[in-house]
Rosetta silent file (secondary structure, phi, psi, omega in degrees, C-alpha in Angstrom):
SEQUENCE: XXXXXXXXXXXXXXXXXXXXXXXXXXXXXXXXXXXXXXXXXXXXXXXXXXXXXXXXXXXXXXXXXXXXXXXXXXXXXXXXXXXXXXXXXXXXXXXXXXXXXXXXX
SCORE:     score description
SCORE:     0.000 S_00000001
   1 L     0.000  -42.975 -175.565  109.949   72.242   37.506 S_00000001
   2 H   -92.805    1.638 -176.293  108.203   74.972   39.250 S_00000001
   3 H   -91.641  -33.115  176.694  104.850   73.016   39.464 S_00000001
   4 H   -62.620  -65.495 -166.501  107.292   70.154   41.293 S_00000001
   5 H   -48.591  -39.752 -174.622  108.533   72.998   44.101 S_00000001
   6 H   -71.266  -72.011 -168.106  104.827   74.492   44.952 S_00000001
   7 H   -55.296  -14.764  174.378  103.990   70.791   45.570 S_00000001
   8 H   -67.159  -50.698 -174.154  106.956   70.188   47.404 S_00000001
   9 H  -126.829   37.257  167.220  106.878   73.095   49.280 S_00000001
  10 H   -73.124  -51.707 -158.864  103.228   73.565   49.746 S_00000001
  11 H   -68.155  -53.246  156.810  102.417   71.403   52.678 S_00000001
  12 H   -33.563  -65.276  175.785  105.517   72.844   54.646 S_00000001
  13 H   -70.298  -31.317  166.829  104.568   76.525   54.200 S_00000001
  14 H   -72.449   42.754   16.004  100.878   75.459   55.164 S_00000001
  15 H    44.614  -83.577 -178.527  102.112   73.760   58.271 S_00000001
  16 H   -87.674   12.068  164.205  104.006   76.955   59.512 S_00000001
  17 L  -104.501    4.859 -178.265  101.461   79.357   58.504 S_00000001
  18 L  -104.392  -37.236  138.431   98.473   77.187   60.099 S_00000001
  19 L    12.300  -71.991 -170.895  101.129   77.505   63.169 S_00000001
  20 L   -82.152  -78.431 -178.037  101.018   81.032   63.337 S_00000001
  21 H   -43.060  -38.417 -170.087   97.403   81.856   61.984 S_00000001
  22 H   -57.200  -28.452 -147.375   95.342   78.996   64.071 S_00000001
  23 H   -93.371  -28.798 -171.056   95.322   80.937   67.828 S_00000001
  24 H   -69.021  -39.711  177.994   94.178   84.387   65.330 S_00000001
  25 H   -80.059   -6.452  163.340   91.423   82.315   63.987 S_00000001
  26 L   -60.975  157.805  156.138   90.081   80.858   67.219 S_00000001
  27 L   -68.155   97.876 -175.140   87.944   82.495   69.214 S_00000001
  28 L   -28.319   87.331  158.138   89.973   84.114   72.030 S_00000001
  29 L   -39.484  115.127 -160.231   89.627   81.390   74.696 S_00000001
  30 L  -130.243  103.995  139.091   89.299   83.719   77.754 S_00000001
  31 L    -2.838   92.818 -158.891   90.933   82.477   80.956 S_00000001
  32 H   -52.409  -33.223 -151.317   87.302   82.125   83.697 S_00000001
  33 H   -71.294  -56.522  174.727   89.681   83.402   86.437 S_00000001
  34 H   -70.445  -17.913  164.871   90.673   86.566   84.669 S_00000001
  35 H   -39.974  -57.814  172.528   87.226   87.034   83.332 S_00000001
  36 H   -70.463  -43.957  176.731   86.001   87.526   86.961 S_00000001
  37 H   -57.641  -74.854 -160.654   88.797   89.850   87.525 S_00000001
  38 H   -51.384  -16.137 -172.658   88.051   92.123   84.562 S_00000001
  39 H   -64.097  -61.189  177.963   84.125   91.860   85.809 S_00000001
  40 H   -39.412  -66.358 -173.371   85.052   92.731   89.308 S_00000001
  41 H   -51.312  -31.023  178.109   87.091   95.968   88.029 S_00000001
  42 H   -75.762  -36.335 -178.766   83.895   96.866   85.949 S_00000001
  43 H   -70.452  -69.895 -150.625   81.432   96.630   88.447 S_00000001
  44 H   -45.263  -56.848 -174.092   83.704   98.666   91.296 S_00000001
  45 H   -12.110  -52.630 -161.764   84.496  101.024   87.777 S_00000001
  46 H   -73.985  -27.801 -151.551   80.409  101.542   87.382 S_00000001
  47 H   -72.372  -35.525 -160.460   80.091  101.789   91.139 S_00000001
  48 L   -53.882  162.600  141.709   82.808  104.489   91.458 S_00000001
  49 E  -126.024  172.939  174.607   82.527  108.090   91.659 S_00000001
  50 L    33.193   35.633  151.708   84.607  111.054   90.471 S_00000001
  51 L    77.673   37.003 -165.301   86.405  108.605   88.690 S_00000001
  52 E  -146.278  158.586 -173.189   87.707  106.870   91.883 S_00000001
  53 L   -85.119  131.414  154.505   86.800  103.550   93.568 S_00000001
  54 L   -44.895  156.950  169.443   84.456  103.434   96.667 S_00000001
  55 L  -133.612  137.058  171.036   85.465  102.019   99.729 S_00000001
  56 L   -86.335  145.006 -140.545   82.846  100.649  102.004 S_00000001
  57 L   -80.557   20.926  177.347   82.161  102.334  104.844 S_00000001
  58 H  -105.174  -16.944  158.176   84.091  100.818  107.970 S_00000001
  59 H   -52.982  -53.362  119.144   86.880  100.786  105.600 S_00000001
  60 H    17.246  -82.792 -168.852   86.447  104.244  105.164 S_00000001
  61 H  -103.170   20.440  148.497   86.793  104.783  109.014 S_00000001
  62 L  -105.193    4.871  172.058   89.491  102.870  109.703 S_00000001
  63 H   -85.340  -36.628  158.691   91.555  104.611  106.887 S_00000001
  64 H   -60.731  -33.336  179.992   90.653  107.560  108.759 S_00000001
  65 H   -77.999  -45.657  162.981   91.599  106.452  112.244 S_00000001
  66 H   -18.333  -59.039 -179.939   94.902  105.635  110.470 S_00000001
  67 H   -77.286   -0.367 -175.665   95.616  108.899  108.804 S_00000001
  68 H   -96.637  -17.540  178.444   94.824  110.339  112.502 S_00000001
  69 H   -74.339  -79.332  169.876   97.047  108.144  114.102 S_00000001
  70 H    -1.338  -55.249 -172.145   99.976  109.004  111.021 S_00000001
  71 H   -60.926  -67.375  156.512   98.905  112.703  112.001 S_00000001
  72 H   -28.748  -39.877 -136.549   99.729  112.118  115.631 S_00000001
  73 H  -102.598  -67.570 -117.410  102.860  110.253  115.179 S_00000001
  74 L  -132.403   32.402 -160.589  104.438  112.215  112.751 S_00000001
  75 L    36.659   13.758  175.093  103.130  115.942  113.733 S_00000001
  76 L  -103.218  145.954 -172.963  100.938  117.041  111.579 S_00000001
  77 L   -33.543  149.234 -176.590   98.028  119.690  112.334 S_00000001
  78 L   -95.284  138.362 -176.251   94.919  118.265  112.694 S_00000001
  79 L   100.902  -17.536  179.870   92.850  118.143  109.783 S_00000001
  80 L   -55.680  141.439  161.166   96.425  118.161  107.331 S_00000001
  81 L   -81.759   88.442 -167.282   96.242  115.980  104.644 S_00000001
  82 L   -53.321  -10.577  168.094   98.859  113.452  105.813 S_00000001
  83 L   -88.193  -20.315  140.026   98.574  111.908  101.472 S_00000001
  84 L   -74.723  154.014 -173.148  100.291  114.668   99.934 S_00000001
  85 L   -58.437   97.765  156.179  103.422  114.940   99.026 S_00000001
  86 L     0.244  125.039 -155.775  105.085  117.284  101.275 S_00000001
  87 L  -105.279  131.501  168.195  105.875  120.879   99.934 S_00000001
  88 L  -109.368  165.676  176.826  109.787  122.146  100.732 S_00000001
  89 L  -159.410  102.481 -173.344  110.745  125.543  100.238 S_00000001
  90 L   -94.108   99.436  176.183  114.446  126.599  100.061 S_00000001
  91 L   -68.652  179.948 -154.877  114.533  130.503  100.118 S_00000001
  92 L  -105.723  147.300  169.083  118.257  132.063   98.644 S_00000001
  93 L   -65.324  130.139  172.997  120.491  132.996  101.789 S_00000001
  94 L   -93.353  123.650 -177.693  121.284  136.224  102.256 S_00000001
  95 L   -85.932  140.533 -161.071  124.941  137.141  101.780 S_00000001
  96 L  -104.113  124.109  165.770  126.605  140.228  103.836 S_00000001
  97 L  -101.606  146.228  138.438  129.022  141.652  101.357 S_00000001
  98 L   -41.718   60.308 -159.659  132.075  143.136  103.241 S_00000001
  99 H   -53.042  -40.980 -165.421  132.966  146.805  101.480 S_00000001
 100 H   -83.414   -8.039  178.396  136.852  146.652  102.682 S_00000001
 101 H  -103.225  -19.108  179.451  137.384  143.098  101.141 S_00000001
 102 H   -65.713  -26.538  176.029  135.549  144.053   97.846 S_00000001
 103 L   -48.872  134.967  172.430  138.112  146.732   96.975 S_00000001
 104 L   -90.617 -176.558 -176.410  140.449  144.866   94.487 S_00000001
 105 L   -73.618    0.000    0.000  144.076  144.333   94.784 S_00000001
């Protein structure tokens, strides 16, 4: 009886476990197009300094003529770094106490 069920319902569970298991036993089929992407990111990566991507250099100085234009536009100081985040600063108001209304009632 139990030698009839494993043949019965061997072929079925090998079916949906060769399902499952077959993409993990392939060799990871690797997509040319992302392949070049991950390459690309590796070269600029090696290429990089201070942990940051180069830019070549007329890129470079038209991101500057940008941030000088930005600088113009929008008032800021020349030489301010127009890529940080703006700093706010709410000091506390000062409140005028009134000595003839503090007496109580």
């Amino acid at each position: 009886m139990l030698s009839q069920r494993i043949v019965v319902s061997a072929p079925r569970l090998i079916r949906r476990n060769f399902g499952i298991a077959a993409p993990m036993m392939q060799a990871a089929a690797v997509d040319p197009i992302q392949q070049l992407f991950v390459d690309k990111i590796r070269e600029y990566k090696s290429q990089s300094s201070g942990g940051k991507l180069t830019l070549p250099p007329e890129i470079q100085a038209e991101k500057k003529r940008e941030l000088e234009k930005l600088a113009k536009q929008y008032g800021g100081d020349e030489g301010a770094d127009m890529t940080a985040f703006p700093k706010f600063s709410f000091p506390d108001p000062k409140i005028e106490v009134n000595p003839l209304e503090s007496t109580s009632k």
